[in-house]
MIRORO-786444 format. One record per residue (C-alpha): residue number from 1; residue in three letters; x, y, z. Coordinates in Angstrom, 2 decimals, padded with zeros to 5 digits. Layout:
! residues N
+-----+---------+---------+---------+---------+
: num : residuo :       X :       Y :       Z :
+-----+---------+---------+---------+---------+
: NUM :     ALA :       X :       Y :       Z :
...
+-----+---------+---------+---------+---------+
***
This chain:
! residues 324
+-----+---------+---------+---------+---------+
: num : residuo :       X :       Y :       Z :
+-----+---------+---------+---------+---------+
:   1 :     UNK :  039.42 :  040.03 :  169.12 :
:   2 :     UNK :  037.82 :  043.21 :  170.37 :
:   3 :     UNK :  040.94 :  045.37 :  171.28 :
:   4 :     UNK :  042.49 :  044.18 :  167.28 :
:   5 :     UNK :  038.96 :  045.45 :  165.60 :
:   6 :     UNK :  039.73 :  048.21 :  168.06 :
:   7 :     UNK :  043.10 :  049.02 :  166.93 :
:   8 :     UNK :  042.19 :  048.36 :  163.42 :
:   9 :     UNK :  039.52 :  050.80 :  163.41 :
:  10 :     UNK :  042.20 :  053.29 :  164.90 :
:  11 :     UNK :  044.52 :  052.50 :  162.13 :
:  12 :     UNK :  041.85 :  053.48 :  159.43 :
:  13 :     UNK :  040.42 :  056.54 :  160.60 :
:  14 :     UNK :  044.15 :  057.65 :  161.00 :
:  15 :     UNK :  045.58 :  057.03 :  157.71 :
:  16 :     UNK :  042.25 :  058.88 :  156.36 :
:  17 :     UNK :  043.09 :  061.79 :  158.37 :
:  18 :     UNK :  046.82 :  061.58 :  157.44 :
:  19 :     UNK :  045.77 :  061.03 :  154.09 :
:  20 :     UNK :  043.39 :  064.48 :  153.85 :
:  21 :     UNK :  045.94 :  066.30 :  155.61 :
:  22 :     UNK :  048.90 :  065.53 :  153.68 :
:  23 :     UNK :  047.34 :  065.90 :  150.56 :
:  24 :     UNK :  046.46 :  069.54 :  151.95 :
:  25 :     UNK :  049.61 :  070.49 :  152.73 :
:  26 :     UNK :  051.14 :  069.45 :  149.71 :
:  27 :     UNK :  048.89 :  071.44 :  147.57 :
:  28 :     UNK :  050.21 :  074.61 :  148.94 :
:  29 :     UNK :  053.65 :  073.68 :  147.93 :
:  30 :     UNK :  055.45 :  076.15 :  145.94 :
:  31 :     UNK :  056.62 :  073.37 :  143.84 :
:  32 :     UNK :  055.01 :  072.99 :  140.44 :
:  33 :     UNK :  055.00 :  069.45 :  139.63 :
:  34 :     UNK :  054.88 :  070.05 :  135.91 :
:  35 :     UNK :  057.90 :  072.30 :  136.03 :
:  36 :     UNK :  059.85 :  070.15 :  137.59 :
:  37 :     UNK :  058.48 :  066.87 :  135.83 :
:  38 :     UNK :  059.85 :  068.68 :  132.67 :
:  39 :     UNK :  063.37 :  070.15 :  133.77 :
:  40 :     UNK :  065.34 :  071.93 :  131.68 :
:  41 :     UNK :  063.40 :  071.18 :  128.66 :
:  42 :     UNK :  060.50 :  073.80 :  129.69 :
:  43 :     UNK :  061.23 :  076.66 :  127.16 :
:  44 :     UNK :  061.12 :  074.82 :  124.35 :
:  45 :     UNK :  057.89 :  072.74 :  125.63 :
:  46 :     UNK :  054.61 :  074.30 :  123.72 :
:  47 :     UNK :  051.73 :  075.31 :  126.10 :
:  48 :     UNK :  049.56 :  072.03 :  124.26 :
:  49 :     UNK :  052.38 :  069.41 :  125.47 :
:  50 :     UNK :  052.42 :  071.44 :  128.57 :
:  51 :     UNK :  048.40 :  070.90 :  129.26 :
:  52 :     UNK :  048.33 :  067.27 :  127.36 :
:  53 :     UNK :  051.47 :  066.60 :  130.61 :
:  54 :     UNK :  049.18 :  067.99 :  133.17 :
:  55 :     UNK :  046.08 :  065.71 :  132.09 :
:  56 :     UNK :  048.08 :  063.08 :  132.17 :
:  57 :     UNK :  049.02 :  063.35 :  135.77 :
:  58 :     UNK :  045.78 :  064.91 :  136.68 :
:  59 :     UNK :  047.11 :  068.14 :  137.77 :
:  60 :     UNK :  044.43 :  069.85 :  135.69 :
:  61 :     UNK :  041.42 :  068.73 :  137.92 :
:  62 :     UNK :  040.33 :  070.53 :  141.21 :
:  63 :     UNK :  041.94 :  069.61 :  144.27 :
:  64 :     UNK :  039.30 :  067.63 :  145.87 :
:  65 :     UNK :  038.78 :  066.03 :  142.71 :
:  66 :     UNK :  042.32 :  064.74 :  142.23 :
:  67 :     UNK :  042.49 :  063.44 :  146.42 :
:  68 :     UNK :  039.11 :  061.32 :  145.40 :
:  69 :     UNK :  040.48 :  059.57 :  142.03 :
:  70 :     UNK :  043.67 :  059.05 :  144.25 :
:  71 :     UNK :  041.20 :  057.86 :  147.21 :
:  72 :     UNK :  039.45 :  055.35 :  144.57 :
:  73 :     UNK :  042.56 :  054.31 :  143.36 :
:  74 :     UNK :  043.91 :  053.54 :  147.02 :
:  75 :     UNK :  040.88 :  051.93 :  148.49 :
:  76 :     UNK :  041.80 :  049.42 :  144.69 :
:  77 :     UNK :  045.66 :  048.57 :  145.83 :
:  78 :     UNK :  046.91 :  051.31 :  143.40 :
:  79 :     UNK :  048.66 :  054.11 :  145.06 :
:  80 :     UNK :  049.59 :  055.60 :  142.30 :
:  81 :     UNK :  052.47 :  056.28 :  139.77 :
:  82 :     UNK :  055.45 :  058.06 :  140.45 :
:  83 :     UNK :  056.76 :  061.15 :  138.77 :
:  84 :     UNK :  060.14 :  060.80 :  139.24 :
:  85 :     UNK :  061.08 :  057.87 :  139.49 :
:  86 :     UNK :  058.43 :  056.68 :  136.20 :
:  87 :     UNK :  056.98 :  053.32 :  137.94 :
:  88 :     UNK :  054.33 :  052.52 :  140.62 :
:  89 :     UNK :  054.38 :  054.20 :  143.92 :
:  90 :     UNK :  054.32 :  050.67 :  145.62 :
:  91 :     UNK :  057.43 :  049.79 :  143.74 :
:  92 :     UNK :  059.18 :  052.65 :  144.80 :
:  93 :     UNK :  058.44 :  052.11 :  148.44 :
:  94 :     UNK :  059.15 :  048.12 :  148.06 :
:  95 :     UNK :  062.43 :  048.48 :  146.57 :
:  96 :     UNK :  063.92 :  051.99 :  148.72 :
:  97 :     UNK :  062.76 :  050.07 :  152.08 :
:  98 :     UNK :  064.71 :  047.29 :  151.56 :
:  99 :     UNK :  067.79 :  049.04 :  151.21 :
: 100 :     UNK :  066.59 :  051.55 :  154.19 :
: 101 :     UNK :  065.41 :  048.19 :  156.39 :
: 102 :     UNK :  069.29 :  047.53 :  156.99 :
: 103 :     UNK :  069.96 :  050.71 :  158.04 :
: 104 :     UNK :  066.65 :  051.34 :  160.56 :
: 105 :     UNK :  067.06 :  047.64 :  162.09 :
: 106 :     UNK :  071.02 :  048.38 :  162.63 :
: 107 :     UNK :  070.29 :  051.51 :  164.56 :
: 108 :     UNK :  066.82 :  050.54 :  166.51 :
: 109 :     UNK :  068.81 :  047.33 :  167.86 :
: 110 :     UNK :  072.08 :  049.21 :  168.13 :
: 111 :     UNK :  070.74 :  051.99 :  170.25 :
: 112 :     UNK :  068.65 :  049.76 :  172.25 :
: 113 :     UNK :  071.57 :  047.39 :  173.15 :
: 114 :     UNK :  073.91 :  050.90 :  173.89 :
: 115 :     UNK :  070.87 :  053.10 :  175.73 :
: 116 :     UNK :  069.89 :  050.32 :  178.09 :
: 117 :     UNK :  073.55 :  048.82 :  178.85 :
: 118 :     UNK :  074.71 :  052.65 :  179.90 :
: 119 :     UNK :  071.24 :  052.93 :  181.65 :
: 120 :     UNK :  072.34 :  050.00 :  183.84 :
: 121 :     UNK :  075.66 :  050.79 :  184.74 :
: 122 :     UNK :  074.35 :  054.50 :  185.74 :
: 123 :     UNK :  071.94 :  052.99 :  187.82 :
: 124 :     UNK :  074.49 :  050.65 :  189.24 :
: 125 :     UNK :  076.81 :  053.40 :  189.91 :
: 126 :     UNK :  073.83 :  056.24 :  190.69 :
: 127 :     UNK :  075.25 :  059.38 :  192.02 :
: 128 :     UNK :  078.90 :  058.25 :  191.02 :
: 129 :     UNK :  081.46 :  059.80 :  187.99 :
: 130 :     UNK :  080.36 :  056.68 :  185.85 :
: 131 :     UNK :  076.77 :  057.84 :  185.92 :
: 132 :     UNK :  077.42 :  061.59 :  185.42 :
: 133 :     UNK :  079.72 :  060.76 :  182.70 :
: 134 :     UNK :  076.82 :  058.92 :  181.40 :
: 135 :     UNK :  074.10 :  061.44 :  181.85 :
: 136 :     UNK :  076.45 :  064.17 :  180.95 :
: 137 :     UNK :  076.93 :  062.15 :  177.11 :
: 138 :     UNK :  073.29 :  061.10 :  176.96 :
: 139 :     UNK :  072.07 :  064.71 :  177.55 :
: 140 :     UNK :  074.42 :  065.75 :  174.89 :
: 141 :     UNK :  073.55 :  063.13 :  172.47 :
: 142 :     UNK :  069.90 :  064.25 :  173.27 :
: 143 :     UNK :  070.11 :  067.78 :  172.50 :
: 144 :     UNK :  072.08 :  067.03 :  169.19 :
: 145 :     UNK :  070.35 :  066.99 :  165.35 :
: 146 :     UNK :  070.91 :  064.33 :  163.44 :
: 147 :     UNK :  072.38 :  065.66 :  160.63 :
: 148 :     UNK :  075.36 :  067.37 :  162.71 :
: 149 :     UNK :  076.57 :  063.91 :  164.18 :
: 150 :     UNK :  076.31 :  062.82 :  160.98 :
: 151 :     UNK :  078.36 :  065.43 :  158.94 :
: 152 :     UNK :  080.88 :  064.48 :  161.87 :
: 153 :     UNK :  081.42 :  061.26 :  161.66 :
: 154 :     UNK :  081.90 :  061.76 :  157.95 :
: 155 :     UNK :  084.33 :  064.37 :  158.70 :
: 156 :     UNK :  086.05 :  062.18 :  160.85 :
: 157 :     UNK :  085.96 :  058.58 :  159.29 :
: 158 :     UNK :  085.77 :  059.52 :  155.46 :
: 159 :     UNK :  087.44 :  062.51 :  155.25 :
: 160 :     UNK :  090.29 :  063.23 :  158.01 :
: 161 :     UNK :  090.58 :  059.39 :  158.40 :
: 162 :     UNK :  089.80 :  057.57 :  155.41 :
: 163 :     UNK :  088.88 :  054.47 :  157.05 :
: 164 :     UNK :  084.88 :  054.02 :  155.69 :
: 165 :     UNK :  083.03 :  055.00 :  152.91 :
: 166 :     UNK :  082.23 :  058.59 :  152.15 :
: 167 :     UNK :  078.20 :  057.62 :  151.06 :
: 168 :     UNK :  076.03 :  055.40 :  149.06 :
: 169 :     UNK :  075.14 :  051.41 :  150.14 :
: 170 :     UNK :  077.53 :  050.27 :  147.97 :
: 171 :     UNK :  080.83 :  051.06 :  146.08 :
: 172 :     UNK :  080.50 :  053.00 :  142.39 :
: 173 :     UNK :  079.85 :  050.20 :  139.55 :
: 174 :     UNK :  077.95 :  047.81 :  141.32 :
: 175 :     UNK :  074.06 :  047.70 :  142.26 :
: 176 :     UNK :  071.48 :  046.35 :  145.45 :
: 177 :     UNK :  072.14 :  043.11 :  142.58 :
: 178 :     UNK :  075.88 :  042.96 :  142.86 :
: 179 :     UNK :  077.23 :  044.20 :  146.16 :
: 180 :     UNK :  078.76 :  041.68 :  148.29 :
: 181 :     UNK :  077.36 :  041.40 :  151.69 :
: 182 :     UNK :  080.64 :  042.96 :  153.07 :
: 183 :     UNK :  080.46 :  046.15 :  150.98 :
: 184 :     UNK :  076.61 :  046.86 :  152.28 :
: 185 :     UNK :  078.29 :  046.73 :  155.77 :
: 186 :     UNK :  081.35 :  048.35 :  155.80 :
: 187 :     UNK :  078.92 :  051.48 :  153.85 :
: 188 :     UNK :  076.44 :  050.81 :  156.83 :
: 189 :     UNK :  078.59 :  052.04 :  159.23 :
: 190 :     UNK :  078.30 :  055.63 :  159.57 :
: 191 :     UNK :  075.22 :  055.93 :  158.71 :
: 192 :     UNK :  073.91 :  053.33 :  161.40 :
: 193 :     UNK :  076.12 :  055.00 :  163.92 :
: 194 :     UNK :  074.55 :  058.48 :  163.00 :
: 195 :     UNK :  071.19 :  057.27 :  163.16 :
: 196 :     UNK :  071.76 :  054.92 :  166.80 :
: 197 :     UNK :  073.13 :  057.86 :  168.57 :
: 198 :     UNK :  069.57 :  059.67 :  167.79 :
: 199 :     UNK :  067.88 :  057.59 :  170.62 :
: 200 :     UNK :  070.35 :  055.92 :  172.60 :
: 201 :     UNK :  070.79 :  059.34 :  175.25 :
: 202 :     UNK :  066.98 :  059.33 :  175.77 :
: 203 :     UNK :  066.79 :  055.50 :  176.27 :
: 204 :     UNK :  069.91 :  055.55 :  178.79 :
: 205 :     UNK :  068.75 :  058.63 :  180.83 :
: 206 :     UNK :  065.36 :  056.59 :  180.71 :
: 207 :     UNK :  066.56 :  052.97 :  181.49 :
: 208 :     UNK :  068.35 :  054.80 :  184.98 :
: 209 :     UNK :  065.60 :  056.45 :  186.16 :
: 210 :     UNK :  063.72 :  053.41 :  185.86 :
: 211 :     UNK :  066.63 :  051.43 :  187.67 :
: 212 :     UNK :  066.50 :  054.22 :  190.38 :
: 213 :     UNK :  063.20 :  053.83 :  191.24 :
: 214 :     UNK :  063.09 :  050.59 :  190.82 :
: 215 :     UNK :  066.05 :  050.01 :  193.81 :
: 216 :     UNK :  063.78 :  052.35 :  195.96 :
: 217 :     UNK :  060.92 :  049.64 :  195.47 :
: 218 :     UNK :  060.10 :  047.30 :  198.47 :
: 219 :     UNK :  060.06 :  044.11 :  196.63 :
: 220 :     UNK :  063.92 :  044.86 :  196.10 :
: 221 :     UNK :  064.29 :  045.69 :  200.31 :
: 222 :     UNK :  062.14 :  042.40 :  200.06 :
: 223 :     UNK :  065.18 :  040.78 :  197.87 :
: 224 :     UNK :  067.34 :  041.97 :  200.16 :
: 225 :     UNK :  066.51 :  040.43 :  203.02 :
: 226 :     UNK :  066.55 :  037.20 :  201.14 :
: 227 :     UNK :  069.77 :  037.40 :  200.73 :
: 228 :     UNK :  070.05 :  038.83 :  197.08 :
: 229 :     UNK :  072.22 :  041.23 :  196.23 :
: 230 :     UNK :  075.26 :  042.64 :  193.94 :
: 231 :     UNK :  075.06 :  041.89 :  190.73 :
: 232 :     UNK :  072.88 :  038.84 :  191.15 :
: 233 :     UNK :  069.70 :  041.38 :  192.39 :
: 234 :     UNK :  070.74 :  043.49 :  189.44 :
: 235 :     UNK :  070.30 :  041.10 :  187.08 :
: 236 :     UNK :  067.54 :  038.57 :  187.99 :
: 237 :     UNK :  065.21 :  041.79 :  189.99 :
: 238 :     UNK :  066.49 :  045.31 :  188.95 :
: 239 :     UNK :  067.09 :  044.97 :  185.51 :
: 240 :     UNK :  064.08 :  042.48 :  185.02 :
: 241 :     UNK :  061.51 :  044.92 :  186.25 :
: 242 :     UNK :  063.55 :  047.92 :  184.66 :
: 243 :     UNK :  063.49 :  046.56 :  180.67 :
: 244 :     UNK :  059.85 :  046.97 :  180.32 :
: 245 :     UNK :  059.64 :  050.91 :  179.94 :
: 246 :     UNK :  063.04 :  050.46 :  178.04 :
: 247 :     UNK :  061.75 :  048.20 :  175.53 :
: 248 :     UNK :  058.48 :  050.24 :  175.51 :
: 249 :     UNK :  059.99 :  053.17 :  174.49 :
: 250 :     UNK :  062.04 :  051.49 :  172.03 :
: 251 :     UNK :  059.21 :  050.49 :  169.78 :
: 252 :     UNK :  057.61 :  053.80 :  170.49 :
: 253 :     UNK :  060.84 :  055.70 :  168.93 :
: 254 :     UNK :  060.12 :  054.20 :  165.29 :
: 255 :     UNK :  058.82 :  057.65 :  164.41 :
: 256 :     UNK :  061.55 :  060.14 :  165.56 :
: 257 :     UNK :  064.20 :  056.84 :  164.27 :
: 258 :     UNK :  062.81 :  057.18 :  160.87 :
: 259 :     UNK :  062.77 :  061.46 :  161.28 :
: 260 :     UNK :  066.08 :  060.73 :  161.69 :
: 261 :     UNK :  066.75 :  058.46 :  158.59 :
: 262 :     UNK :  065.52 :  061.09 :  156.24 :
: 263 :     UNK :  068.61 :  063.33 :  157.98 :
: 264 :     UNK :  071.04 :  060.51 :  157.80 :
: 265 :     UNK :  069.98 :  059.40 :  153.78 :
: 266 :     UNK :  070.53 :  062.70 :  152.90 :
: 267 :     UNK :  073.88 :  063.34 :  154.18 :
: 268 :     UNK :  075.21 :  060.10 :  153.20 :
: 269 :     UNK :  073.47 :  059.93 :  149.62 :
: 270 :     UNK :  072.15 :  056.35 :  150.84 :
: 271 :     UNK :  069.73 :  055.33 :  148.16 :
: 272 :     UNK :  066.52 :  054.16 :  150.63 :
: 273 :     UNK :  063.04 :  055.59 :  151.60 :
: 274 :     UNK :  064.36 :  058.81 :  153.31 :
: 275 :     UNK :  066.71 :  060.40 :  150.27 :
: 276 :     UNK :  063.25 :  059.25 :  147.86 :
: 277 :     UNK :  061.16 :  061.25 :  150.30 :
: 278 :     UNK :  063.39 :  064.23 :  149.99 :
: 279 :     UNK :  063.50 :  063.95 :  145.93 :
: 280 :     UNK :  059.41 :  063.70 :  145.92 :
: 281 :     UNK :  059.69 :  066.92 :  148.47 :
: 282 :     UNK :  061.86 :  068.70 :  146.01 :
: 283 :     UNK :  059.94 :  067.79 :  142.35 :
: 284 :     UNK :  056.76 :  067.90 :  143.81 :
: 285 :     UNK :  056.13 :  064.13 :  143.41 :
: 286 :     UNK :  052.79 :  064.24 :  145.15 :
: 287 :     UNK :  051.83 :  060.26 :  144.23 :
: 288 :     UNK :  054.97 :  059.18 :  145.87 :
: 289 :     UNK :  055.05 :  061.60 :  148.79 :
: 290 :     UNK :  051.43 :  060.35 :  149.48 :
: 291 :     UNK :  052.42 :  056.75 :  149.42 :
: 292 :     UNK :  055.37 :  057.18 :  151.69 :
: 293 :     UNK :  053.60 :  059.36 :  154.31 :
: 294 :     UNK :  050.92 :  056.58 :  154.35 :
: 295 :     UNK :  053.32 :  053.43 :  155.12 :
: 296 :     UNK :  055.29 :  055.43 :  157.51 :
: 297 :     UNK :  052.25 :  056.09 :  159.33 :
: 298 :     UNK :  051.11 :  052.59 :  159.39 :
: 299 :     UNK :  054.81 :  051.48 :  160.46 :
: 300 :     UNK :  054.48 :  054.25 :  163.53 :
: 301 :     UNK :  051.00 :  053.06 :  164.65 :
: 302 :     UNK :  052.36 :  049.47 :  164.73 :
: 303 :     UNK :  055.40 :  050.33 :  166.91 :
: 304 :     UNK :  052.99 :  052.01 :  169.30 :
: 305 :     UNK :  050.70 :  048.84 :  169.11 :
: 306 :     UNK :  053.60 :  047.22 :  169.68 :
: 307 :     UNK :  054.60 :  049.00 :  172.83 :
: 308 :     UNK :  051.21 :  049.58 :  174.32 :
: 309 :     UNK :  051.10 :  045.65 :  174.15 :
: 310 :     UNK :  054.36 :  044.76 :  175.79 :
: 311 :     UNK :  053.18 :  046.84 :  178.68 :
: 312 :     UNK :  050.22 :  044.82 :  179.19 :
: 313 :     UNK :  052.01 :  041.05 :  178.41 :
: 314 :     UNK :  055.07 :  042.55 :  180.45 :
: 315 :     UNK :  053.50 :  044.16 :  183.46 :
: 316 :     UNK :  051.71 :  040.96 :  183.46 :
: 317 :     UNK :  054.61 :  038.65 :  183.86 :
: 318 :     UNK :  055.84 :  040.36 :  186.66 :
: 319 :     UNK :  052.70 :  040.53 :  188.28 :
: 320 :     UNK :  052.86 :  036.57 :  189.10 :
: 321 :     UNK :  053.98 :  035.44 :  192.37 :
: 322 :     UNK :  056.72 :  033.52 :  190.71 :
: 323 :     UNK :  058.16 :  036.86 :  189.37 :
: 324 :     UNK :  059.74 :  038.20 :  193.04 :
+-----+---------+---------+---------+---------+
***
């Protein structure tokens, strides 16, 4: 009970400094809200409707003035109303996660699965061409943005081979209402391919070293002499001590795996969190940016909970004399 009043204490005084600092940055965006609120239509807008729009948004008030009325409103459940999009902040968030959910759980698992099955065989085969064909991919998928492996694949798949959508979660006509399960998929794709390659190099490259060490260890001579080995001492020793840090660093990548989804939206017009966060960026949509900053934060800090408490449970498992 002590280490979750811990951790929830953590959470708070984080999302308060997030909070202050966001709202800081934003307000030395060249972006004027207003402007952009009214489009096209600004020249023939009257400098009353003009201030009469700024009340209503509260972009006539001092900066520290606006953050507390937002801070009131938060501390309430109300995070606001979006600009753009013309409905609560909380709606927004609700309804462009679950289309981005698909897409962030496809790549996390799909990654994981890839990064830690070409960790093992480089490990198996350390010092051999499989595991420098490995490392030499992984460090190349590493060093990679996001947004280049994406354009790629769309080059490739949508464009030179017609094969999978060109963007979007759906096909043109329908909605998240009417699109068949098999239409989300075969528009999931790319984009989850995109987005899995982002952390699958670092998890490989980290899942052997881990399986390097590990076959250093004694407990594995120990193994050894027991009459353990091949793939049998890979499996039930190696790998069992080796998937901790793997799975670790996993949860720990929710950050830089979202990062990446903002990339990824983008290039493939998919309609979730990441393409809103870039329209807020762009029309100066400070309510919305605010709110999305916010949950982000809170889903980073519990993927780091997450993985600072699999080390403990984990490490803890294999510390029983049943575990050799």
């Amino acid at each position: 009970m002590k280490l979750f009043f811990s951790h929830f204490l953590r959470l708070i005084i984080l999302l308060v400094l997030v909070a202050v600092g966001t709202f800081i940055l934003l307000s030395f965006s060249p972006v004027d809200p207003i402007r952009a609120y009214i489009g096209n239509d600004l020249l023939h807008v009257p400098p009353e409707q003009y201030a009469r729009i700024a009340a209503r948004w509260g972009l006539d008030q001092p900066l520290w003035e606006r953050f507390g009325h937002w801070f009131w409103r938060l501390l309430q459940g109300d995070m606001g109303y979006s600009m753009l999009f013309n409905m609560p902040v909380a709606s927004v968030i609700r309804e462009r996660f679950a289309t981005s959910f698909a897409l962030l759980a496809g790549a996390w698992l799909l990654s994981g699965v890839l990064g830690v099955t070409l960790g093992f065989l480089a490990g198996r085969f350390l010092h051999r061409w499989p595991d420098k064909m490995i490392c030499r991919i992984s460090y190349l998928l590493s060093s990679l943005p996001t947004f280049w492996i994406a354009m790629l694949l769309l080059a490739l798949f949508a464009v030179r081979w017609p094969v999978l959508p060109v963007c979007c979660a759906w096909d043109p006509g329908n909605n998240a209402g009417t699109a068949l399960l098999s239409e989300r998929l075969r528009h999931l794709v790319l984009p989850v391919c995109a987005l899995s390659l982002l952390g699958m190099g670092q998890i490989a490259l980290h899942t052997r070293e881990k399986i390097a060490s590990v076959m250093k260890s004694e407990f594995i001579r120990f193994a050894r002499a027991q009459g353990d080995k091949g793939w049998s001492l890979l499996r039930h020793q190696v790998l069992r001590h080796a998937i901790t840090p793997a799975l670790c660093l996993q949860f720990a990548s929710l950050g830089e795996l979202m990062g990446g989804a903002l990339l990824a939206e983008k290039v493939f017009a998919y309609p979730g969190l990441g393409q809103a966060t870039i329209d807020a960026g762009l029309r100066g949509d400070v309510p919305l940016l605010m709110g999305i900053v916010l949950f982000c934060t809170l889903l980073v800090f519990a993927g780091n909970t997450i993985s600072a408490w699999l080390v403990v449970v984990l490490n803890r498992s294999l510390e029983r004399p049943d575990a050799l």
